[in-house]
C-alpha positions as CSV (number, residue, x, y, z in Angstrom):
1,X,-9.1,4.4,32.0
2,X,-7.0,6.2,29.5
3,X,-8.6,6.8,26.3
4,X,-5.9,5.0,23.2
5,X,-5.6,7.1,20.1
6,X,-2.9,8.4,18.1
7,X,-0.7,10.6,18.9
8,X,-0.7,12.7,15.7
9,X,-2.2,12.8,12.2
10,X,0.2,13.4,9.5
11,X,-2.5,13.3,6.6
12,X,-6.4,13.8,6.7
13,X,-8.5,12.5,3.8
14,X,-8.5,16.2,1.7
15,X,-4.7,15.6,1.9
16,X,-4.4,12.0,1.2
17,X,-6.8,12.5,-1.9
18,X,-4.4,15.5,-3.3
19,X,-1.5,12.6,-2.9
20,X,-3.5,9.9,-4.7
21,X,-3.8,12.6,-7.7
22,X,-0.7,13.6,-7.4
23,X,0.9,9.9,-7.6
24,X,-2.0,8.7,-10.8
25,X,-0.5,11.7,-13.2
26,X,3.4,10.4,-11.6
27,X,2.1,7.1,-12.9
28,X,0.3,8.1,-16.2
29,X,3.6,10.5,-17.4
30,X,6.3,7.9,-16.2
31,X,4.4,5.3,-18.1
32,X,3.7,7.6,-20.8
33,X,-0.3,7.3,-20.4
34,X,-1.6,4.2,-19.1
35,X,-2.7,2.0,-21.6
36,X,-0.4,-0.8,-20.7
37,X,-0.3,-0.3,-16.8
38,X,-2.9,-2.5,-14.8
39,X,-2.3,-2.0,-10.2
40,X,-2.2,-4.4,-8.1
41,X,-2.6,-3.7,-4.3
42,X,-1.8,-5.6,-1.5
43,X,-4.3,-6.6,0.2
44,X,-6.1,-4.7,3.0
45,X,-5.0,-1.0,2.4
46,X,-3.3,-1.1,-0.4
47,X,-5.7,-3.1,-2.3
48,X,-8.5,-0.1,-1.1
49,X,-5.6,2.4,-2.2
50,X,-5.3,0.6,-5.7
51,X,-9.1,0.8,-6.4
52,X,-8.9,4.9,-5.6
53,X,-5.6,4.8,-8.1
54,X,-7.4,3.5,-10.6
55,X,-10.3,5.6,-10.5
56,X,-8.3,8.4,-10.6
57,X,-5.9,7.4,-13.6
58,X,-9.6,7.0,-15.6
59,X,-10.4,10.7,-14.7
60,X,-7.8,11.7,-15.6
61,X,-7.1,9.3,-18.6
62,X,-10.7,8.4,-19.8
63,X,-9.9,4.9,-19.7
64,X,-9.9,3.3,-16.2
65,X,-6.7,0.5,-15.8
66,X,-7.5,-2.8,-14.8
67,X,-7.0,-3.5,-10.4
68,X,-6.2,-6.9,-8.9
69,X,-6.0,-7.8,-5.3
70,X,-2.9,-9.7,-4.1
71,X,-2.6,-11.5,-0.6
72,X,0.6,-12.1,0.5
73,X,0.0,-14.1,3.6
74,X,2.0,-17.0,2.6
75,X,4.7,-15.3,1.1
76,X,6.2,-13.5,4.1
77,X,9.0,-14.7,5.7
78,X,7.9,-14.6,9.1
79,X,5.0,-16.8,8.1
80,X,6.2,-20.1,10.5
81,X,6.3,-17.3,13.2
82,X,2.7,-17.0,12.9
83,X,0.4,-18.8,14.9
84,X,-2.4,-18.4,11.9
85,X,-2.2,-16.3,9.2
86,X,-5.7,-14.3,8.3
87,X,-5.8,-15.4,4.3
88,X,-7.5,-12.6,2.3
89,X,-8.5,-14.1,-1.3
90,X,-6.3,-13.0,-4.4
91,X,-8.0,-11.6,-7.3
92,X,-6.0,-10.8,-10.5
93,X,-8.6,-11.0,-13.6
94,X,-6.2,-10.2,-16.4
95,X,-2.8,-11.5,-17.3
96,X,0.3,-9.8,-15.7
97,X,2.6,-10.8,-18.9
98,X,4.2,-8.1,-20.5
99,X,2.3,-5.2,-18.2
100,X,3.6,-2.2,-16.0
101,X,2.3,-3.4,-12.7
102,X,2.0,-0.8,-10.1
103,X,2.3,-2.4,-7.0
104,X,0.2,-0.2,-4.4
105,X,1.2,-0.2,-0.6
106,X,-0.2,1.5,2.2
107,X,3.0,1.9,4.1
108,X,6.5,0.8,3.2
109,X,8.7,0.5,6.1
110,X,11.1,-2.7,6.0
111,X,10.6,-3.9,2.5
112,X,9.7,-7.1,3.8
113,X,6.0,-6.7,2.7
114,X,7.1,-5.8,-0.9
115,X,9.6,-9.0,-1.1
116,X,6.4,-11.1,0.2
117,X,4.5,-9.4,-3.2
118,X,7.1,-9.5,-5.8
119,X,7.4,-13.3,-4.8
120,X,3.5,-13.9,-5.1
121,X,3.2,-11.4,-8.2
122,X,6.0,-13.4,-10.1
123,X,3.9,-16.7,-9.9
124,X,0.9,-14.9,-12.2
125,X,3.8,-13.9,-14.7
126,X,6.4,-11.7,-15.9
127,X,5.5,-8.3,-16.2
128,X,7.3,-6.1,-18.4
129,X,7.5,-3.3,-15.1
130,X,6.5,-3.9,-11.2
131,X,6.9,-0.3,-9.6
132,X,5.6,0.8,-6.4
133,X,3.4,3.4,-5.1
134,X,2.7,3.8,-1.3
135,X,0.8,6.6,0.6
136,X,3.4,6.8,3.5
137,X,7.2,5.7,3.3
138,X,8.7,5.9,7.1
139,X,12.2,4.9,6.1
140,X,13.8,2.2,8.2
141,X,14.5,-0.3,5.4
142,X,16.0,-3.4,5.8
143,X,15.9,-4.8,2.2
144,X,16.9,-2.7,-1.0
145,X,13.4,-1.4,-2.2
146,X,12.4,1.9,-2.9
147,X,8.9,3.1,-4.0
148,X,8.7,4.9,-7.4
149,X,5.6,7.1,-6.4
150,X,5.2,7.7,-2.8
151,X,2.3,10.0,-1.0
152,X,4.0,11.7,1.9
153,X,7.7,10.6,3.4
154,X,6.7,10.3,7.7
155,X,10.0,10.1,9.4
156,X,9.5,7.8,12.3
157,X,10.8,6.1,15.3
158,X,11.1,2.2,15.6
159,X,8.6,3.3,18.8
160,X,5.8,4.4,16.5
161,X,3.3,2.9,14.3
162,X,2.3,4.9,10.8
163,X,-1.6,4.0,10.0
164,X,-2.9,4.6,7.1
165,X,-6.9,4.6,7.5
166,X,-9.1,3.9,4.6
167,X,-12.6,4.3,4.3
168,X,-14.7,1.5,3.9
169,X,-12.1,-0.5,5.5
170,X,-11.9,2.1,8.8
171,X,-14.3,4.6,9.6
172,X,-12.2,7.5,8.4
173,X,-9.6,8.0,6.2
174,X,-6.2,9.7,7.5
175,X,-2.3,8.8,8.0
176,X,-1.6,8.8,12.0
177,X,1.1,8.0,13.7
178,X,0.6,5.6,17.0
179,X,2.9,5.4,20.1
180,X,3.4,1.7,20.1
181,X,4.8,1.5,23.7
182,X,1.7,3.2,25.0
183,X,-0.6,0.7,23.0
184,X,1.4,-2.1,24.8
185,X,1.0,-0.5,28.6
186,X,-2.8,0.4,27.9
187,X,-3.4,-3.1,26.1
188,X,-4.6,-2.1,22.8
189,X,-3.8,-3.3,19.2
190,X,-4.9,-2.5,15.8
């Protein structure tokens, strides 16, 4: 039996770590340091994304910012298409009023997952900012959003899948990019 595995990696972890740098001092001059910003990522990879954000923005800064976990199962407008959502708890433990969120993303591809979590953010309050970071942006937008700190841009086909891997979550971290059609023939899924 053929062996399923991608077809290319875009980003290791040494790589991915220089991009999570890179976008925490993006975040700390844009907001001009970070004492008002708190992240919020979307739960699975983004919310593992946030937490390494935020660590670095308190090496960096001295002063870690605070990290809340958003699930945006019921949010998503393909929600009635699904047979049964996998809820994921939502955890944020400080008040969103008046804040620069920085809404963290693994991959943003239609937009449709960032509509879902400007919808669900909006019910915790009214933050004075939302922008987005995101390790991989692979174009192919459907709604108007655009990310404010993004880790690597992946051109891709409608054909492929962009993974972003995460340790703990996965049992590496990397960006690869998955031929979807082959997954389909050989059976395989994430």
């Amino acid at each position: 039996m053929e062996q399923l595995g991608p077809k290319a990696t875009i980003m290791d972890e040494q790589a991915m770590a220089r991009a999570v740098t890179r976008i925490a001092h993006e975040v700390i001059e844009n907001n001009e340091g970070s004492e008002n910003i708190a992240l919020v990522g979307i739960v699975r990879r983004g919310a593992n994304l946030a937490q390494l954000l935020a660590d670095e923005i308190g090496n960096i800064e001295g002063r870690r910012p605070k990290v809340g976990l958003l699930d945006i199962s019921f949010y998503r407008d393909d929600v009635t298409r699904a047979i049964s959502p996998v809820l994921h708890r939502t955890e944020i433990p400080f008040a969103v009023d008046g804040k620069d969120i920085i809404l963290v993303d693994d991959v943003l591809f239609t937009g449709r997952t960032v509509r879902s979590a400007l919808d669900a953010l909006m019910d915790f309050g009214r933050p004075r900012t939302v922008q987005l970071a995101v390790m991989v942006d692979r174009g192919h937008r459907e709604l108007p959003v655009r990310a404010d700190y993004v880790g690597k841009n992946v051109p891709s086909s409608r054909e492929e899948d962009v993974r972003v891997c995460i340790r703990p979550l996965d049992d590496h971290s990397a960006v690869e990019i998955w031929d979807v059609a082959a997954e389909k023939k050989l059976g395989g899924a994430r």
